[in-house]
Wavefront OBJ file of the C-alpha trace (Angstrom):
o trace
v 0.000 0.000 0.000
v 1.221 3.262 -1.234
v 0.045 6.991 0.320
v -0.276 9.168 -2.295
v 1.581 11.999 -0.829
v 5.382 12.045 -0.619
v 8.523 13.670 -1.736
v 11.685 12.293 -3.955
v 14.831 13.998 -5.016
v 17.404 12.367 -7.683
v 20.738 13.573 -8.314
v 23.447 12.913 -11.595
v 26.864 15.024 -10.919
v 29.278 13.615 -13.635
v 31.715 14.795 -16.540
v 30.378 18.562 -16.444
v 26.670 17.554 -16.110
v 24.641 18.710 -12.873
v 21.100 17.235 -13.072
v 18.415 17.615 -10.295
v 14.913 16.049 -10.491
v 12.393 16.905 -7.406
v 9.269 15.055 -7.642
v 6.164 15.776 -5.408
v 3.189 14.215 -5.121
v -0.434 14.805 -3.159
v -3.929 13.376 -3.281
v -5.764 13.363 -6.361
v -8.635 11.230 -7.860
v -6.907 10.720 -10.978
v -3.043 10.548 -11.496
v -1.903 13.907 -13.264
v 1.154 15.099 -13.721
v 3.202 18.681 -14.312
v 6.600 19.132 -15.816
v 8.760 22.212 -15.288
v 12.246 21.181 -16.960
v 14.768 23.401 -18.925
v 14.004 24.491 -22.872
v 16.444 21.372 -23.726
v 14.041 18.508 -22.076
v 10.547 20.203 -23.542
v 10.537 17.333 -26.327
v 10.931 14.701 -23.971
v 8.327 15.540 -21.520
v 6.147 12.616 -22.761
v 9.287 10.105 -22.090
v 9.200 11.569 -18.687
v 5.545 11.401 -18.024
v 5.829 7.574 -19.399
v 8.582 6.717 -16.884
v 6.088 8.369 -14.045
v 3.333 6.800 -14.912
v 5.008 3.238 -14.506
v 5.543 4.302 -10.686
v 2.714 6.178 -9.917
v -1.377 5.570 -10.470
v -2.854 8.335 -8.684
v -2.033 11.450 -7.444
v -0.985 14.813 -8.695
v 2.827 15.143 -9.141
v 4.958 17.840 -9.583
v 7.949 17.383 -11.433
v 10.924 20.339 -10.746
v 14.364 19.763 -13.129
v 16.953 21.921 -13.034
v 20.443 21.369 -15.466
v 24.080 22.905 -15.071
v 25.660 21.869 -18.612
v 29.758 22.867 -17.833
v 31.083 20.789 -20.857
v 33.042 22.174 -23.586
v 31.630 21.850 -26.569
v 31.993 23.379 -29.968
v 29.162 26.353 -30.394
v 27.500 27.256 -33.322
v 26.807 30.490 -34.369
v 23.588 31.923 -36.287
v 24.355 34.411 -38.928
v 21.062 36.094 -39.181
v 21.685 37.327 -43.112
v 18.587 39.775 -43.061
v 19.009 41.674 -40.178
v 22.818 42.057 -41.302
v 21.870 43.462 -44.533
v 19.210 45.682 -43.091
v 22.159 46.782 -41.058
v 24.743 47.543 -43.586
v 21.969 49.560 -45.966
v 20.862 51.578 -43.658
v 24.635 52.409 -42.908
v 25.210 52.983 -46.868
v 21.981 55.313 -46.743
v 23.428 57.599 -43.826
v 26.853 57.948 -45.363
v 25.003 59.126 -48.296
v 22.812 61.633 -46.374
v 25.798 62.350 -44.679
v 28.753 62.693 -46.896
v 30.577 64.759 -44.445
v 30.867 62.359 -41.556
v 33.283 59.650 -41.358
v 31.908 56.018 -42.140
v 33.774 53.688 -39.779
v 31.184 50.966 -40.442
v 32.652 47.447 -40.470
v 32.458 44.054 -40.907
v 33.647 43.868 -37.010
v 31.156 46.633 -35.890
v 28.096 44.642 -37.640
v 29.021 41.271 -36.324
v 28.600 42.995 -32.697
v 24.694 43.606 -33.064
v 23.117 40.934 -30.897
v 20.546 40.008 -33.312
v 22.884 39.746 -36.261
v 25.815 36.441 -35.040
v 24.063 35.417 -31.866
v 25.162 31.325 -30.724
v 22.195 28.842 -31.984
v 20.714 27.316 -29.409
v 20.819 23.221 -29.098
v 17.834 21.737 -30.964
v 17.224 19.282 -28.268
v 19.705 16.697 -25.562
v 22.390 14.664 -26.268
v 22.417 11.395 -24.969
v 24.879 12.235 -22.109
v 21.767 14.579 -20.812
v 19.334 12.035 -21.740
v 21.748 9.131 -20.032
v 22.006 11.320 -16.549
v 18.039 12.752 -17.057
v 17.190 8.726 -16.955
v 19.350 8.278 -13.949
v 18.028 11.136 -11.565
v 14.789 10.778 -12.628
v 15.243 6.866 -11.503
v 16.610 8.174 -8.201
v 13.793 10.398 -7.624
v 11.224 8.142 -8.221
v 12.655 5.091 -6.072
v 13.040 7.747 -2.732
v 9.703 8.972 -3.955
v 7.812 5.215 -3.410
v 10.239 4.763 -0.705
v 8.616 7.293 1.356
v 5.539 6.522 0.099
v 5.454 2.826 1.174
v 6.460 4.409 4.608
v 3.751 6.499 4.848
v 1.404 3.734 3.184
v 2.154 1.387 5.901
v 1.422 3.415 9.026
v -2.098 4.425 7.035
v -2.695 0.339 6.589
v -1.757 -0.203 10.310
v -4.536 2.318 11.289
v -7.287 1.299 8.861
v -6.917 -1.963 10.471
v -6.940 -1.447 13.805
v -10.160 0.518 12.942
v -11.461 -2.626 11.204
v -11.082 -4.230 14.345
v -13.365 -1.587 15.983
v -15.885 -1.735 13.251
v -16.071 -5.612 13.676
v -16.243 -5.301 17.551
v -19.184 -3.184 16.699
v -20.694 -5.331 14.285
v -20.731 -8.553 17.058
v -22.808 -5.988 19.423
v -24.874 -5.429 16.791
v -24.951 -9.276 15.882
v -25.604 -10.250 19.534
v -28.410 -7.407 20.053
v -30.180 -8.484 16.726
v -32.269 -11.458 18.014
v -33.587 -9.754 21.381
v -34.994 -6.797 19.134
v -38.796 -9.071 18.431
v -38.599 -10.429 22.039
v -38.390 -6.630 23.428
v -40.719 -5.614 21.069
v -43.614 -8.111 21.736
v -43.276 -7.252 25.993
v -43.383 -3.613 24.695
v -46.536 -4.116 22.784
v -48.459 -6.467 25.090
v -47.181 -3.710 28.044
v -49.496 -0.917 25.794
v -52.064 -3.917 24.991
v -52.644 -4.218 29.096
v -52.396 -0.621 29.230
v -55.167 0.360 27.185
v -57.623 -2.566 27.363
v -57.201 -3.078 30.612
v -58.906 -6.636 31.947
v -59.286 -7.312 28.049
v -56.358 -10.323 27.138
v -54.852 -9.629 23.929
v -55.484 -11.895 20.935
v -52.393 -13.928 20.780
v -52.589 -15.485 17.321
v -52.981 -11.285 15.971
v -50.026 -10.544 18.823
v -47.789 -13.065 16.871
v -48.707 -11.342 13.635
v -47.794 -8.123 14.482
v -44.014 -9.668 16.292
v -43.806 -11.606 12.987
v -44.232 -8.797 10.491
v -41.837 -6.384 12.883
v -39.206 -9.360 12.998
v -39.139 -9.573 9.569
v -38.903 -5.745 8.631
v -36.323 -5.193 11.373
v -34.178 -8.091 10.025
v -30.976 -6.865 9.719
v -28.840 -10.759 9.262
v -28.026 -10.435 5.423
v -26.386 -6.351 5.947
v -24.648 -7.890 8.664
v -23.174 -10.932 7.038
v -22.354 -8.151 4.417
v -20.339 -6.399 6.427
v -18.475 -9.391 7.832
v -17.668 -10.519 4.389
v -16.497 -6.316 4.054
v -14.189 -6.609 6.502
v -12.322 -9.876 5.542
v -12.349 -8.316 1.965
v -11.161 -4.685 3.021
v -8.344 -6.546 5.031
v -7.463 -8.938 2.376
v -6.866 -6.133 -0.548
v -5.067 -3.921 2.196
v -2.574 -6.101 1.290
v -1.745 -5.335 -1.981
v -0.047 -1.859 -3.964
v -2.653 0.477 -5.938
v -5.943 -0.079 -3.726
v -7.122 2.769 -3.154
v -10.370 3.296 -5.644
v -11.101 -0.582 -4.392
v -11.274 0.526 -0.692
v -13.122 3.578 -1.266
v -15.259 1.671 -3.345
v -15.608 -1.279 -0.274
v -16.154 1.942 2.403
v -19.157 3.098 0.658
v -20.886 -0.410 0.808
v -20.088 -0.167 4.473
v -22.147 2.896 4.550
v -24.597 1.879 2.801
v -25.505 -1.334 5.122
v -24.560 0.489 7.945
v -27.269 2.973 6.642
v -29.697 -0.098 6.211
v -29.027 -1.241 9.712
v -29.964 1.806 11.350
v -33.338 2.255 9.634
v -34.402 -0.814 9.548
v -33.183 -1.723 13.593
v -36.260 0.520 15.305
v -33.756 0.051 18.679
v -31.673 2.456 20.932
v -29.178 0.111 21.487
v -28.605 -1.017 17.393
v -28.993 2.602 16.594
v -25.822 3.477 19.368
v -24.122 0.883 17.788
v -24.790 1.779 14.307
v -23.559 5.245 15.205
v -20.824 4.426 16.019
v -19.793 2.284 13.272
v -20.286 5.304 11.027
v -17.859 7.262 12.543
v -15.620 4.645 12.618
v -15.897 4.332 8.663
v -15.969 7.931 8.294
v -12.285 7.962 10.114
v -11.877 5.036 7.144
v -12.782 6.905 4.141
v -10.744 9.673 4.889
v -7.927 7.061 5.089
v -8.819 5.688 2.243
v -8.717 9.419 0.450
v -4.717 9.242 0.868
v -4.286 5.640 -0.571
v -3.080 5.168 -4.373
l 1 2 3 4 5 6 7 8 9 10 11 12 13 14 15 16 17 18 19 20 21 22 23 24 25 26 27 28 29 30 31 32 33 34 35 36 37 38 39 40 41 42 43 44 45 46 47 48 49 50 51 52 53 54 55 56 57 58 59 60 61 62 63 64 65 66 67 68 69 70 71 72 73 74 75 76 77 78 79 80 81 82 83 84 85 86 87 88 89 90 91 92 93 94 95 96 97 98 99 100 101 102 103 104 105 106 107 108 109 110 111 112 113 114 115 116 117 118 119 120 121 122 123 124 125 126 127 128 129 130 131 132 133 134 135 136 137 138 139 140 141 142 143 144 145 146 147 148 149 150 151 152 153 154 155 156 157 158 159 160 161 162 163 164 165 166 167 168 169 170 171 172 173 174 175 176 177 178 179 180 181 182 183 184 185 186 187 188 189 190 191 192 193 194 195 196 197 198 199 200 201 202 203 204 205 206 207 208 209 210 211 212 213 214 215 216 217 218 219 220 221 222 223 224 225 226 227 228 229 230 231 232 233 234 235 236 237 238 239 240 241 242 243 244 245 246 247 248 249 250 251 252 253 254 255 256 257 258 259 260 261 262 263 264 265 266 267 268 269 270 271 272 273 274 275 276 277 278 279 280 281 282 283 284 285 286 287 288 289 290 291
């Protein structure tokens, strides 16, 4: 089991290259992910979303890379022929205008406009960058599930204990279920006496009435439900990317929970039943930080 929030930093130092990739991640319902890398990376973004999306499911993650190229290479430069031209005719047409000041224009003094020889910029990485963007992108990704699968483990260790609680609270339920008719039937043959006084109640219509209360109050097949939750919810605990199966599983304990309580027409059920909703409620909000 994986949390979804968590932090990961990868470094590559070698040969001139300085590489950093920070990942971060946080809850989300769907995984997305955003890149902010140098100009040089921009046509590779895709190959790093890929190599996310093999570690990650869900969650939002923010991807930080920052590059120190110190190599020596050869540079290129861009001999923008236009702009040069424009340059030199518009020094031909003031020397005309002008005949009586000196034209020091030169090949040297053109070549020192910025937008005329500027360096060309690299079209895209070598495979050096590529090589060391592969390995601290690695880096970050394994301390990244690393913390993670820290975090994951202390949220399994709680949801578990909890189901613990909710099952605990599903055997009071279990053992208060059958004692619901019987308290029912004194309780009605108590208001029976009551208001008919000396008049005896007619037994076969008495038994009726318990029968059709026992069997709208009957609350065994949400119960066996939620023991068979349980066992599942603890059984797929157990495994990486769960957490759109347990939120799924916590809102079928809701929902018989739900059932339980409306159907129970008893204080102590209803306590019970109370109870167990918080006790999911603390479980779903678990569940909310799960990949």
């Amino acid at each position: 089991m994986f949390s979804m929030t968590g932090y990961g930093r990868g470094e590559y130092k070698q040969g001139g290259i300085e590489l950093t990739v920070e990942v971060k991640t946080v809850n989300n319902r769907y995984l997305d992910i955003a890149v902010k890398c140098p100009k040089i990376f921009i046509a590779y973004e895709e190959v790093i979303r890929s190599k996310i999306r093999e570690k990650l499911t869900r969650g939002h993650a923010d991807v930080f890379i920052s590059l120190s190229d110190r190599r020596e290479k050869a540079k290129t430069l861009f001999l923008d022929e236009s702009a040069a031209k424009s340059y030199a005719d518009a020094a031909k047409k003031l020397s005309e205008l002008f005949p009586e000041i000196e034209n020091d224009f030169t090949i040297n003094s053109l070549m020192r406009y910025p937008d005329v020889l500027k360096q060309e910029e690299a079209q895209g990485a070598d495979d050096e960058l590529l090589a060391a963007l592969d390995v601290a992108l690695g880096l970050a990704l394994d301390n990244l599930n690393s913390m993670r699968a820290k975090e994951g483990a202390k949220l399994k260790a709680d949801m578990l204990s909890r189901m613990d609680v909710i099952k605990s609270l599903v055997e009071k339920i279990a053992e208060r279920a059958p004692l619901v008719s019987a308290d029912y039937r004194l309780r009605l043959e108590e208001k029976l006496k009551k208001y008919l006084e000396t008049v005896n109640p007619d037994e076969g219509k008495l038994l009726t009435e318990v029968a059709l209360f026992a069997d709208k109050s009957n609350i065994d097949e949400e119960l066996t439900r939620l023991y068979s939750h349980i066992e599942q919810f603890k059984d797929i605990a157990c495994s990486d990317a769960v957490g759109r199966k347990l939120d799924f599983l916590v809102q079928e304990f809701n929902r018989e929970t739900n059932t339980i309580c409306s159907k129970s027409n008893d204080l102590v059920i209803t306590k019970c039943g109370l109870d167990l909703k918080n006790e999911i409620e603390k479980v779903r909000e678990q569940v909310q930080n799960v990949e």
